[in-house]
C-alpha positions in Angstrom: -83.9 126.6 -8.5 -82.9 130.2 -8.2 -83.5 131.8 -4.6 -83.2 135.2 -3.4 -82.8 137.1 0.0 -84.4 140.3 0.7 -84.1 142.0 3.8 -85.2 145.5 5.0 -82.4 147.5 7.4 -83.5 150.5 9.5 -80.7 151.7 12.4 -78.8 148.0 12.1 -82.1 146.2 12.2 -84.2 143.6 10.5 -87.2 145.0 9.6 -88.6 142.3 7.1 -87.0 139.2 5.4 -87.9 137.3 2.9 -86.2 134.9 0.4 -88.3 134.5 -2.8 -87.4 131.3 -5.2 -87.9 131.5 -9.0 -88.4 128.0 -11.1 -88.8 129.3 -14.6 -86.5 127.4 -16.5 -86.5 129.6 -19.2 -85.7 132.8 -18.0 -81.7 133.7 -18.0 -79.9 134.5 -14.5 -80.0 138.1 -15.5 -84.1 137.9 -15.7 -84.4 135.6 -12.4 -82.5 138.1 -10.7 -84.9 140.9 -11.9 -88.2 138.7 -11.2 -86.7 137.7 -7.8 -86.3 141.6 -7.0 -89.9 142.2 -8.3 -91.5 139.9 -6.1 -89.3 141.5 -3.2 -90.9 144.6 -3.8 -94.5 143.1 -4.7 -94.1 141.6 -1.2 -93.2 144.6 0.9 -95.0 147.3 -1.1 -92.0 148.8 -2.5 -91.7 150.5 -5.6 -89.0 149.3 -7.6 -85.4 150.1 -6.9 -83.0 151.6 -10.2 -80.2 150.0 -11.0 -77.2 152.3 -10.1 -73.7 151.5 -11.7 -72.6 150.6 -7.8 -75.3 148.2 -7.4 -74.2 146.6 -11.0 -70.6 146.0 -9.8 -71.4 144.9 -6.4 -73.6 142.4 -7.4 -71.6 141.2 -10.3 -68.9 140.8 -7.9 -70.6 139.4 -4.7 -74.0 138.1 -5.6 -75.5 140.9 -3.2 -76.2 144.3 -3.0 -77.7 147.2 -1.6 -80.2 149.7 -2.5 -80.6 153.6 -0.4 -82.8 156.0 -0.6 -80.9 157.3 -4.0 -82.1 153.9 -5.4 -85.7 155.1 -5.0 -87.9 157.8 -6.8 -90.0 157.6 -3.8 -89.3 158.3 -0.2 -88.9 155.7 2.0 -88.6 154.7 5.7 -85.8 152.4 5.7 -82.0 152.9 5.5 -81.8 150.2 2.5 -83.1 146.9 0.7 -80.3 144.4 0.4 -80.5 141.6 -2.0 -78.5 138.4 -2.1 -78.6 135.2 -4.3 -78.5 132.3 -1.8 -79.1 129.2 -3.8 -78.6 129.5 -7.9 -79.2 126.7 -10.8 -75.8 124.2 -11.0 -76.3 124.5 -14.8 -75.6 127.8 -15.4 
């Protein structure tokens, strides 16, 4: 099983958490990591966040990242979406 935490930050506070788990077998890491995020957004009405060359590294390096407002074509009222693998598949 492949699990992911989302939280929502505003002035060093939870706004929303949720962790989202993804059993497809067939998917890679790279596509559980991008369905995970989808359902993140689907599940606080978010559009989805881009992919900056920062948020690449970090999350390559740490299993976790962040998204800001640069992250977003549309405005929003939260200081940033963080994302963190909690729980991953032993085989991969």
């Amino acid at each position: 099983m492949f699990r992911m935490w989302g939280k929502l930050m505003k002035s060093n506070r939870l706004l929303k958490d949720t962790v989202i788990s993804v059993e497809d077998a067939g998917l890679n890491r790279t596509r559980k990591v991008y369905k995970a995020l989808e359902d993140i957004c689907y599940e606080f009405d978010l559009p989805k966040p881009l992919w900056l060359e920062a948020n690449k590294k970090e999350f390559m390096t740490h299993d976790k990242t962040r998204f800001y407002h640069d992250s977003f074509i549309e405005d929003i009222d939260f200081d940033f979406l963080e994302v963190q693998v909690i729980e991953e598949d032993q085989s991969l």
